[in-house]
C-alpha positions in Angstrom: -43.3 52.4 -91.7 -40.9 53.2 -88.2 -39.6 50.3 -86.9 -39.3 50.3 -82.9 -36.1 48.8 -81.9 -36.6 45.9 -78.9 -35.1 45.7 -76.0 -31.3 45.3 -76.3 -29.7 41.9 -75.6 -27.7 41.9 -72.4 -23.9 42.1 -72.4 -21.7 39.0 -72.2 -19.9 40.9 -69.6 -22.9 41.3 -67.3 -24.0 37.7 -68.0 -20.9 36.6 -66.6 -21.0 38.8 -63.0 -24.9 38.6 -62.7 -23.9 34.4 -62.9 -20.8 34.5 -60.3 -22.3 37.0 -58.2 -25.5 34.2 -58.0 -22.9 31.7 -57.0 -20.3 33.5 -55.1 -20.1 31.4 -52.6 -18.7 28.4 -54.9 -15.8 30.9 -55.8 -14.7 32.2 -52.5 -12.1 29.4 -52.3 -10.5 30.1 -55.7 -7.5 31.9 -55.7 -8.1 33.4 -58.5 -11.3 35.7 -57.7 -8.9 37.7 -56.0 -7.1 38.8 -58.7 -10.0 39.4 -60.9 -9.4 43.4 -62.3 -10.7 46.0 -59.7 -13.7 46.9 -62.5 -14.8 43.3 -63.1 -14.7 42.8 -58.8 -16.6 46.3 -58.2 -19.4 45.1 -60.5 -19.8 41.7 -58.8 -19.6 43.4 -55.3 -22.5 45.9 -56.6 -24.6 42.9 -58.0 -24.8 41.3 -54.9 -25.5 43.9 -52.7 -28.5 45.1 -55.3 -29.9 41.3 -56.6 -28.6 39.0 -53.7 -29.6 40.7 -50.5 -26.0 41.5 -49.8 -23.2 39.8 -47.9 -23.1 37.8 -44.6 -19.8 36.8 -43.9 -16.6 38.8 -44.3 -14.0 36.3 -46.1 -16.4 37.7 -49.9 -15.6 40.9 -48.8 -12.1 40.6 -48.2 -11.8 38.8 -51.6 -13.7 41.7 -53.5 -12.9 45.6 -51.8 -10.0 47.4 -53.4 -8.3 50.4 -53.2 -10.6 51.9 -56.5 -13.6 51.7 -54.6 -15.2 55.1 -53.6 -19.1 54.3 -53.6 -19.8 51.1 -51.1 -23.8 50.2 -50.5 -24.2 47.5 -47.7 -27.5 48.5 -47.0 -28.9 44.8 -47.3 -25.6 43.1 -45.5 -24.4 41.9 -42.8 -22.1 44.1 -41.2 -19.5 43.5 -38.3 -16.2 44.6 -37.2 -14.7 42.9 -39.7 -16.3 44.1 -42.5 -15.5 47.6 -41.2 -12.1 47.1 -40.8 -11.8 45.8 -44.0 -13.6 48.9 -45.7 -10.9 51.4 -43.1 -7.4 49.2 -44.5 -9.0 48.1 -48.7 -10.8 51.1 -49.2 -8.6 54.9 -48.5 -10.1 56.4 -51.1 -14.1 55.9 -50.1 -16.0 58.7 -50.5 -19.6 57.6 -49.9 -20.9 54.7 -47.6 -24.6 54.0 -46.8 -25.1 51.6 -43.9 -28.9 52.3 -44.3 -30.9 49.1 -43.1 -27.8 47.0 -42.8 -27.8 44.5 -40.3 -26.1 46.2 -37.6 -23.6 44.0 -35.7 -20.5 45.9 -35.2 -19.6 47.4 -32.3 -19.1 51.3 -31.1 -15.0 50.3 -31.1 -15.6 49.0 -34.3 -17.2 51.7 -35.9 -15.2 54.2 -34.7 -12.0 52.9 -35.6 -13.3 52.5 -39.2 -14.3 56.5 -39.3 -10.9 57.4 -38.0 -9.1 56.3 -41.2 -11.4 57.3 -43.6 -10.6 60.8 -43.9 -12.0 61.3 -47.3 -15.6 60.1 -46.8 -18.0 62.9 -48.1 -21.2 61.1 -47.8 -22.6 59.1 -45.4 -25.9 57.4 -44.7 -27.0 55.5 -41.1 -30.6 54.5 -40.2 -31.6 53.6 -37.0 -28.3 52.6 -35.1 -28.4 53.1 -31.5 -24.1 53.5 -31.6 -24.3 56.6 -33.5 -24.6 59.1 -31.4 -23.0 62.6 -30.1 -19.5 61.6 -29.1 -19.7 59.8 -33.0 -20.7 63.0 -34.9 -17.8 64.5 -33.0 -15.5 62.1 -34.2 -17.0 61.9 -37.8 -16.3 65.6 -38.0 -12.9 65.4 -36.7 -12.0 62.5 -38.8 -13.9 63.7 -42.0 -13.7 67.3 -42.8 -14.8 67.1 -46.3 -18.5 65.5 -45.3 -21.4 67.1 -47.0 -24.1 64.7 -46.9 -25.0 63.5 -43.6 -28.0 61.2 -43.5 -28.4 59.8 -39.4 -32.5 59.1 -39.6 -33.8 57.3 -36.4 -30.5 57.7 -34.7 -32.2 58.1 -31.1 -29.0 58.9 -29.7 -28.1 62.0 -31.9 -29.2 65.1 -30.1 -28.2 68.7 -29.2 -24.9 67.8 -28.4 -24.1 67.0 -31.9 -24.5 70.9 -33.0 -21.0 72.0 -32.0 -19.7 69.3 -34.2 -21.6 70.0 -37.3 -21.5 73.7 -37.4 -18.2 73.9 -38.2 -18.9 71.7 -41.9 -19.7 72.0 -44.9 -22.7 70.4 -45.4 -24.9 70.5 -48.2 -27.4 68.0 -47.1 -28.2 66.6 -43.6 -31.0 64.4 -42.8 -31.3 64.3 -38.6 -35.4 63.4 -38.8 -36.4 61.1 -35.8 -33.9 61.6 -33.6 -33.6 63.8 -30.4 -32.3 66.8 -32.1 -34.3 69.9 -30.5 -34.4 74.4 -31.3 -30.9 73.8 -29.4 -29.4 72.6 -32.0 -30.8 74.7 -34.9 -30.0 77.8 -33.2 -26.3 76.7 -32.5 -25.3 75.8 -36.4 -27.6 78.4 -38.1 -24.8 81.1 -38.1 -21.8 79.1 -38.2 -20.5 77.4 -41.5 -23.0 74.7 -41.4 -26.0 76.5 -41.6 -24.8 78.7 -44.5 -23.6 76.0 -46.4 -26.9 74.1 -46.2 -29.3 73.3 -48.7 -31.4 70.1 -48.1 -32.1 70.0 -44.2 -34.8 67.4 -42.7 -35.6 67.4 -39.4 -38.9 65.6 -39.2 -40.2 64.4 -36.2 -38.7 65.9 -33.9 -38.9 68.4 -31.0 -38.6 71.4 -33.5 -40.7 74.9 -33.7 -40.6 77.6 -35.6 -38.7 79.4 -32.8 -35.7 76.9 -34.2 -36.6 77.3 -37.7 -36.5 81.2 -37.4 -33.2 81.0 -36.6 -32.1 79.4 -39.7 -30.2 80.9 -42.4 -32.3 80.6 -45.4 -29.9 82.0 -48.2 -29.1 78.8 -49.5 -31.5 76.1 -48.1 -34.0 74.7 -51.2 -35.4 71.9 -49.6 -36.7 71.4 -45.7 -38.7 68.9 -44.0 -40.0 69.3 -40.6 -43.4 67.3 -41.1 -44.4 66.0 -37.8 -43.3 69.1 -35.3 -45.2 71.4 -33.2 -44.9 74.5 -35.7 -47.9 76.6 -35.2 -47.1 79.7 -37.1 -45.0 79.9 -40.4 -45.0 83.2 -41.1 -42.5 83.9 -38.5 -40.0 81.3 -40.0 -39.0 83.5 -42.6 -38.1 81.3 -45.4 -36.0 81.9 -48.2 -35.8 83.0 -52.0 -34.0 79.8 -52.9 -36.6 77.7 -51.1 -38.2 74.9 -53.7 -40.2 72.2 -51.5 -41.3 71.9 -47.9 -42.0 68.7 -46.4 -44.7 69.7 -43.4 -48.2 68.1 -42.2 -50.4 70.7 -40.1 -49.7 70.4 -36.2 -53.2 69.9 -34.3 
């Protein structure tokens, strides 16, 4: 007869930072948290941001961020000036951030001064932020050559202007659905670096045709979304060998 092992008891270690990170703030005060080993403060900082709806002052923060970070979620936080400058001087060797439904309340200075100093960011993730806009994504490419994921959903303010910025990258993956991006901008990076090096592109939702998509390169893209543009004819879009899913609802 097979016996079917149960679920496995949890760890004393995670006991211990699913407990502090649920009282965090009774700790902030106590010298010691600071000098808590970087592993032991990187799990605490990931338990609150995934269990506790994040962080909402900046003196946790300050206590937690270290120099070993290179992944940083503060989707669910609170995040101001502060906690961006603390990310730009505690964190030099981040190389993925996701801002994604944060509670924006930095400011463009702010923001920009944080991208400026770090140069070694490869990912990054914004939703809906009416501060990122072109003159950003001219910055973020000057300030971060190695990006390759580049997620700026809802960003109103990211349009056309942004292409000559971006071509010049390699990205892999660039989400730019809802924002004001038009053909303009996928004829400017489809034969520069950019669009060769791309293989996840989404640009749902916005003024796109298939006069834009034509222009592509598809030698390397696998996956595109354009659902919700005015594309009336596919077969002149040409799509790839390499292409594995299309996102893309009927235009009436």
């Amino acid at each position: 007869m097979s016996v079917k092992a149960g679920p496995q008891p949890e760890t004393l270690f995670h006991s211990c930072i699913r407990f502090v990170a649920k009282n965090l703030q009774l700790y902030k005060n106590i010298e010691y948290l600071e000098l808590l080993p970087a592993l032991v403060k990187n799990a605490i900082f990931l338990n609150v941001v995934r269990v506790h709806k994040g962080f909402h002052d900046d003196e946790l923060p300050r206590l937690l961020l270290n120099s070993s970070l290179t992944r940083i979620n503060l989707s669910t936080s609170t995040i101001t000036d502060g906690i961006l400058t603390l990310l730009a001087e505690k964190c030099p060797h981040l190389r993925s951030l996701t801002l994604t439904e944060g509670n924006y309340r930095f400011t463009r200075a702010g923001l920009h001064t944080m991208v400026q100093r770090l140069g070694k960011l490869q990912h990054l993730y914004v939703k809906n932020c009416p501060l990122i806009d072109d003159e950003f994504v001219r910055l973020l490419a000057r300030s971060c050559p190695q990006l390759d994921t580049l997620d700026l959903e809802s960003c109103k303010s990211v349009g056309d202007g942004s292409a000559d910025s971006l071509s010049g990258m390699p990205l892999v993956r660039l989400n730019v659905s809802h924002t004001s991006i038009t053909d303009k901008f996928l004829k400017a990076i489809a034969n520069e670096r950019c669009g060769k090096t791309l293989e996840d592109l989404n640009v749902g939702h916005c003024p796109i045709t298939s006069d834009g998509l034509s222009a592509l390169s598809w030698n390397t893209i696998k996956y595109i979304g354009f659902e919700g543009c005015s594309i009336e004819d596919l077969e002149i879009v040409g799509f790839g060998k390499h292409l594995k899913y299309i996102c893309w609802t009927i235009s009436n």
